[in-house]
N, C-alpha and C positions, 0 to 999 in steps of 0.2 A: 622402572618404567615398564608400563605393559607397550608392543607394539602391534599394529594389527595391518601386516603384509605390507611395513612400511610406506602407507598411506595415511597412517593415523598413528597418534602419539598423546598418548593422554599425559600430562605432567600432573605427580601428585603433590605436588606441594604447596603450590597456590591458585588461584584464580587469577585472571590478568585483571585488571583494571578497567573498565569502560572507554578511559580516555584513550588507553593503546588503538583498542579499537577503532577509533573514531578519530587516530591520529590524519589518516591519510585525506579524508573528507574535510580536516580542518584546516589542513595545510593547500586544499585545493581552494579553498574558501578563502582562503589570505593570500592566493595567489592572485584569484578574481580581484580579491580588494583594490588590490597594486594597480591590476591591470583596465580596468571597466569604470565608470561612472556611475554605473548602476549593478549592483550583484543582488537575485532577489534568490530566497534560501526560503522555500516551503516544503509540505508535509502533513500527514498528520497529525492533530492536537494532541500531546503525549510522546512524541520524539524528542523534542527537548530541543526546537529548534535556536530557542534563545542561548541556551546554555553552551550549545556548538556557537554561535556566533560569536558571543562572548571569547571563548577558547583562538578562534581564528585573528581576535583583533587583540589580544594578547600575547600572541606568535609574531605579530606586526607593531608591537611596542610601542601604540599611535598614544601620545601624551592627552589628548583632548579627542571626544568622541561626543556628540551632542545625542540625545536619547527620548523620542516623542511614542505614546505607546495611544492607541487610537482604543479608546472606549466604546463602552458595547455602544451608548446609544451616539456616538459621533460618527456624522456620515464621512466616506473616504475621501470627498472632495474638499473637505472641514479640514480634514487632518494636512492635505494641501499647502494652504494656504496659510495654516500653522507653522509647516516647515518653511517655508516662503520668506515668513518672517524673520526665523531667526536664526535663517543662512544669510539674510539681508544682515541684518544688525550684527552676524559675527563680521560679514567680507566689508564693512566700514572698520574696521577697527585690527584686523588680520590682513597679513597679505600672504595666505597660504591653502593650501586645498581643507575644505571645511568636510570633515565624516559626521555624517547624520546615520542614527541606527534608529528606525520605523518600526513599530513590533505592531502586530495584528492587522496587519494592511493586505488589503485584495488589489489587485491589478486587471484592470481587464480594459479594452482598445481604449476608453473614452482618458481613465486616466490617468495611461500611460503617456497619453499625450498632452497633458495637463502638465505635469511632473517633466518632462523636457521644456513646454513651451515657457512652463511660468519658474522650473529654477534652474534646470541644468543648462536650459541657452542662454543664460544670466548670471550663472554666479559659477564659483568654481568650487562646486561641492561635489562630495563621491557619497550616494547614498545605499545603506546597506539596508534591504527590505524583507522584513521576516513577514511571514505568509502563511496561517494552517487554511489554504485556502489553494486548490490549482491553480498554475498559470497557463497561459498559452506561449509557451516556449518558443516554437515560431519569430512570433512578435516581437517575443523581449528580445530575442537576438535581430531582428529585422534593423531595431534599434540600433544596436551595436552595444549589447549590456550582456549578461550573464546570469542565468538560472541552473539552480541544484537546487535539486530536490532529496528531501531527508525522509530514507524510510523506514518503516520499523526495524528491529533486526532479524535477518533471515535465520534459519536453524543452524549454518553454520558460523555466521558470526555471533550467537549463543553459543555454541559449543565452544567456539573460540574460550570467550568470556567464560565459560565452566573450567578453560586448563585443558584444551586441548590443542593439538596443531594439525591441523590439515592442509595437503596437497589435492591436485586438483584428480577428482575420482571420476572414471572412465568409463563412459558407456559402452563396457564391453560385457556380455553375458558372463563369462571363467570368473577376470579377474572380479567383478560384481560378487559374485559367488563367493569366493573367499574371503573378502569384505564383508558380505552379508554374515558366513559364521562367525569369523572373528571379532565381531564388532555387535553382536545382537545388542550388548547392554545398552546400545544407543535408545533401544524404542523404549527405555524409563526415562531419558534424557528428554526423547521428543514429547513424552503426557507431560514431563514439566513446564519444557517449551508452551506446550498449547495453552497453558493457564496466565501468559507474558502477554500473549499477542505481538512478542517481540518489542515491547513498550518498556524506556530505560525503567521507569519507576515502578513498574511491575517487576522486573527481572529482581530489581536491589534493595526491594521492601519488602521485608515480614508483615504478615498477619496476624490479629491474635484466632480470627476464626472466618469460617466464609460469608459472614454477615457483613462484617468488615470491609473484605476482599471485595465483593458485589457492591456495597455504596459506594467505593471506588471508581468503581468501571462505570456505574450508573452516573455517579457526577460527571466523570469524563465524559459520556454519553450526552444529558443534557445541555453542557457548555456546547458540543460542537451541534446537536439540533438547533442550540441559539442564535451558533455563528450563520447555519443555513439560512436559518429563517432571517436574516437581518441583508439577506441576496435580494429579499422580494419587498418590492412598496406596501402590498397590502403582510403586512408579518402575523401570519396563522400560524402560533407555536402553535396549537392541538390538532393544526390539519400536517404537518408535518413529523408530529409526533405518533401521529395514527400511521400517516401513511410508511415513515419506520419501522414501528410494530409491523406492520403487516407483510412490506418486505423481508424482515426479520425472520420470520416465523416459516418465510416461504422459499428461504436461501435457494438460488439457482434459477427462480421463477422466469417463465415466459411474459412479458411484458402486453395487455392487452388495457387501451386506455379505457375504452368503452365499459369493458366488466369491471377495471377499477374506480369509472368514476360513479355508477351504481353501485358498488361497495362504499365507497368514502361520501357520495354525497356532494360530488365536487365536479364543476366542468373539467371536462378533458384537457382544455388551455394553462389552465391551473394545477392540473397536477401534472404537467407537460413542465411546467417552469420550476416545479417545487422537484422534480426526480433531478433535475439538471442543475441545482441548487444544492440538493446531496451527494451529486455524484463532486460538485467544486470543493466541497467540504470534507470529501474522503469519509462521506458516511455508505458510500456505495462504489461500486465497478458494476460498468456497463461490457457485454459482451455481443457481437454482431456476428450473423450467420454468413458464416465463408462462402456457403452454397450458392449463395444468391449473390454474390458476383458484389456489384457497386449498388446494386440498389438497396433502398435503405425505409425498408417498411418496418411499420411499427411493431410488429409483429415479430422483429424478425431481432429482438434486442429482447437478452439475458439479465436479470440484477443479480448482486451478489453485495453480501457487506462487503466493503472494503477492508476491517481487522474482525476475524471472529470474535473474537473477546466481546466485541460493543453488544452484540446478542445474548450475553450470559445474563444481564437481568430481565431479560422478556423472553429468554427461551428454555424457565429453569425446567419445568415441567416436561418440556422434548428432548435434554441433553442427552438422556440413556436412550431414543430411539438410531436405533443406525443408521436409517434412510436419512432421520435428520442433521447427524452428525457428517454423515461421507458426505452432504452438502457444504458444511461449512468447510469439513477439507479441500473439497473443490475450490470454495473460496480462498484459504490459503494459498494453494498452489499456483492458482492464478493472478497470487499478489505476487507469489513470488518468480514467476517466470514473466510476468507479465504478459499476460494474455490478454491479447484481443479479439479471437475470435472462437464459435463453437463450431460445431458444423450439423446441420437438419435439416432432411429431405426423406420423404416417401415414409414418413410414419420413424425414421431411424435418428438416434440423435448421439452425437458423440462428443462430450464433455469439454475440453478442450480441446484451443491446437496451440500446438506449443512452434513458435517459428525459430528453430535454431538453425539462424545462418540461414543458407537456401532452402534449406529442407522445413516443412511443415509436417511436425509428428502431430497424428490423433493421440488422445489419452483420455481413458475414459477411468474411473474412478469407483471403487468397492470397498467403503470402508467398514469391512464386515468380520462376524469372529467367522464365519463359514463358507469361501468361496467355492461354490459348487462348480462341477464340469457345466454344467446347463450357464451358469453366469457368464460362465469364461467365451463359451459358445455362443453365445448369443453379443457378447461384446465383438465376438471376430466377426460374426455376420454382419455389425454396421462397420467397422474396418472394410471389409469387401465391399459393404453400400458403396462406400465412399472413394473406394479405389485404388485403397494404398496397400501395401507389401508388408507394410510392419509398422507394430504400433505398440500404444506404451499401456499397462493394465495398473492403476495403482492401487493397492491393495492396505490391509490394516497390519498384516504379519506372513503373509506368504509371499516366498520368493520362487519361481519357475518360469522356465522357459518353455511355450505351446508354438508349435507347427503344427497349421490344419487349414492348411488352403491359406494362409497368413500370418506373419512369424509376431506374436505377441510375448514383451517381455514385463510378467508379472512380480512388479518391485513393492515391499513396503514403502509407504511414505515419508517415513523417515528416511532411508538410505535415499528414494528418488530426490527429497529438497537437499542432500551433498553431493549432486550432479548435477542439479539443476541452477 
């Protein structure tokens, strides 16, 4: 066994399994089942939301499971009145709780309330709703139901899945430090990561080349601009497929509707519905400027893909550029801390904010082979914009610690997503 400051423990013997992984999310899942009437389990398309469902209702031993899967061109209130039916026709002939498993179902206020009034105030069924679509979590609980959400996996639940075991790594400068030597081989670990997106069948599949690899991603890619486009009455696959590309190409961008709807050729109301559309389908993250308080101009909202990966076939040409690249790491980190907000004022902008607990750390991001004193300087000067004491620098392979009017701690990205 190597160990690295007893924080890290690589096992060489095997790999674990997916399903270890994925035990404790299944058995939350079959707790829901037990408990709720309704459990809805989304994500994005490529997690493998069925196959956890599956796992969960296997852990609960249920003899009979009824199973409706909603077609591309079947509208959601269609699929309704389907199950309607033949939760009717099983509770004439059963006198026991009826499980229906829904697969490709959206929820949103209209029918939600559709699905209480026309079967769960009528019958006695527990319906389990798979989703690669957001919910408004809120709501579903308002109800008195249950949502989990299934997300890619993070770099340390890969390293998991590589044979590793991890404790929880401490955002302390020292012990950082010896981490960081003891452990460099991890940044080969993280370039393999970055080619997963944290996506099970990317992790568990071989290629024979990256021709291969790329129709892949790009299939997955056009399934979910489908699922988008099937949000809106008028369904413009090529106005959503542009307007993809172009956020694609432009990871991080400032959001301005006016110069994008003279780009695309589109009213502003139209392409106001179709971002909100991608952001439901996880083909995006939206980010809002902390600075500006509550108000909520248009101006003032960030895009980001939601899985870098879905850019690898429209961004082959920019992948070697760094500006481009430390954008999509941006993206990552902000899936995986889950960020909500940037922060921009007086010409200064600073990347993230990461909200751990009370505190709200800036982090601004350099994913570069060359971080100069002038980069480093110039990140501490929007720290000071902004008013805070210490902030986080993430970098591509350099680790240090800078005091200079504000205590900036300069972490690879890899080590930052095992604290984060």
């Amino acid at each position: 066994m190597r160990r690295g400051r007893k924080l890290l423990v690589k096992e060489l013997v095997e790999t674990r399994h997916l399903d270890d992984i994925r035990s404790r999310i299944v058995e939350r899942i079959a707790s829901n089942i037990n408990n709720y009437r309704l459990v809805n389990i989304h994500g994005q398309l490529g997690v493998d939301i069925k196959e956890i469902a599956y796992k969960a209702l296997d852990l609960l031993g249920l003899d009979t499971v009824l199973y409706i899967e909603r077609g591309m061109d079947d509208s959601f209130h269609k699929i309704i009145s389907r199950v309607k039916r033949m939760v009717s026709k099983e509770a004439t002939q059963y006198n026991r709780d009826i499980y229906v498993l829904i697969d490709n179902m959206y929820l949103n206020k209209s029918i939600m309330a559709k699905i209480k009034t026309k079967i769960l105030d009528n019958y006695p069924a527990k319906l389990i709703v798979l989703s690669p679509y957001r919910v408004n979590k809120g709501l579903i609980e308002d109800y008195g139901w249950a949502s989990i959400e299934i997300k890619p996996l993070s770099f340390r639940e890969y390293l998991t899945y590589k044979g590793y075991k991890l404790k929880k790594f401490p955002l302390n400068y020292q012990k950082l430090k010896m981490l960081y030597i003891e452990n460099i081989e991890l940044s080969k670990e993280f370039e393999e990561y970055l080619t997963t997106g944290g996506l099970y069948n990317l992790i568990t599949r071989s290629y024979r080349n990256r021709r291969e690899y790329i129709h892949i991603i790009n299939q997955l890619l056009e399934k979910m601009i489908n699922l988008s486009v099937q949000l809106s009455k008028k369904r413009d696959y090529e106005l959503m497929k542009s307007l993809i590309s172009y956020l694609y190409l432009n990871p991080g961008m400032h959001i301005y509707y006016n110069k994008l709807s003279e780009l695309l050729a589109r009213d502003v109301r139209s392409l106001s519905n179709y971002l909100r559309n991608a952001y439901n389908t996880y083909l995006i993250m939206q980010l809002k400027n902390i600075a500006t308080g509550r108000r909520r101009a248009r101006s003032n909202i960030k895009i980001y893909p939601y899985n870098h990966i879905l850019t690898y076939p429209i961004n082959l040409g920019r992948i070697e550029d760094e500006n481009y690249m430390s954008s999509l790491i941006e993206s990552l980190i902000a899936r995986t801390i889950d960020a909500k907000y940037f922060w921009r004022k007086g010409g200064k902008e600073i990347d993230l904010i990461w909200q751990r607990g009370e505190t709200n750390i800036p982090i601004s991001v350099r994913y570069i082979k060359r971080l100069s004193k002038r980069e480093i300087k110039k990140v501490g000067t929007g720290f000071k914009k902004m008013g805070v004491k210490k902030g986080i620098l993430i970098s591509k392979d350099v680790f240090d610690y800078v005091s200079n009017g504000v205590d900036i701690l300069i972490i690879p990205v890899w080590l930052f997503l095992l604290i984060a």
